[in-house]
N, C-alpha and C positions, 0 to 999 in steps of 0.2 A: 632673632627676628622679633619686631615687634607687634603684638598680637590687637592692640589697644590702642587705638590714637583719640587725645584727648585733651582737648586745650584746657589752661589751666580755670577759666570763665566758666568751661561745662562741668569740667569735676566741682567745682565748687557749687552749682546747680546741681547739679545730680547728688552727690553727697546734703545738700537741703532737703533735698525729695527724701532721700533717704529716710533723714533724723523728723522729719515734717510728719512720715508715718510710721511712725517709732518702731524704724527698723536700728535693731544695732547691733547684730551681727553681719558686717560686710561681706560674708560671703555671697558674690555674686553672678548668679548661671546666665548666659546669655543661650538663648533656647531658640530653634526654629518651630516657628507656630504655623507654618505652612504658607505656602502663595496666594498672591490677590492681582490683580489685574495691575497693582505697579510693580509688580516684583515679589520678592520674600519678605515675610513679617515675619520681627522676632520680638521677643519678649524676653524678662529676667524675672528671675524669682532668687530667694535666701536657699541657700545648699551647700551642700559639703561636696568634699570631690569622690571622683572614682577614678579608677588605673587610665580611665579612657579619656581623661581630662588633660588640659594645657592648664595653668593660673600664672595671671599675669598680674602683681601686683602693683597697683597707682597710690600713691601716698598710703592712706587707710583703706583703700578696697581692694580685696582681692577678686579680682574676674575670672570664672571659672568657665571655659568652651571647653567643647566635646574637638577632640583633633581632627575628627570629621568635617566639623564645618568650618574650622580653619584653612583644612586642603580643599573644600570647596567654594569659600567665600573669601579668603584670604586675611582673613582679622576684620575685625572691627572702627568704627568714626562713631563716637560719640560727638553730636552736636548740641550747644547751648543752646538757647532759646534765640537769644540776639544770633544765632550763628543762623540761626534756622529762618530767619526771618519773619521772626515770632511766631512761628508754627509749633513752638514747645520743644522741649527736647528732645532729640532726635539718635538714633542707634540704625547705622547704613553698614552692608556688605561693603570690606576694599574692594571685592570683582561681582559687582550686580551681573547677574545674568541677563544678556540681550533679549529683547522682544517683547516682554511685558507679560501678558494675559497669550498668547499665542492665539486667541482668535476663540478661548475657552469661557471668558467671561462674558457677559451682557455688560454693556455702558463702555466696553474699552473701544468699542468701531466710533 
């Protein structure tokens, strides 16, 4: 299964982001940083794995998720900028969870 979908436009972006802040060890954690009123925000940081790990390696980066949030987000979409409709580069769940804010945030009515 594929845990990582990634055009080849956005690896080559993201791999700039990279080298741009002289990261150069690729190992790379995708992290849930908790919910916002559009959904789940996650982030990456430089990391080594542990037993509780998936890595899914793309040319030079190795992606490291927790198998947690794989059975509950289903992998990851990494999007270009151009992909994103210049919104920057973009890191989406394959199964967003419905509803948003649930009625928990201010600004989401």
């Amino acid at each position: 299964m594929k845990n990582i979908t990634i055009s080849e436009e956005a690896y080559n972006e993201f791999k700039g982001f990279l080298e741009e802040n002289s990261i150069v060890d690729f190992n790379i954690r995708i992290n849930f940083a908790g919910s916002a009123c559009s959904g789940p925000v996650f982030n990456i940081s430089v990391s080594e794995t542990t037993e509780n790990d998936v890595v899914e390696k793309v040319n030079d980066i190795s992606f490291i998720i927790e198998k947690n949030l794989i059975d509950e987000f289903g992998g990851f979409i990494i999007i270009s900028t151009n992909e994103n409709d210049g919104r920057g580069l973009s890191l989406k769940p394959v199964i967003a969870p419905e509803g948003g804010c649930g009625g928990s945030c201010n600004g989401c009515h």
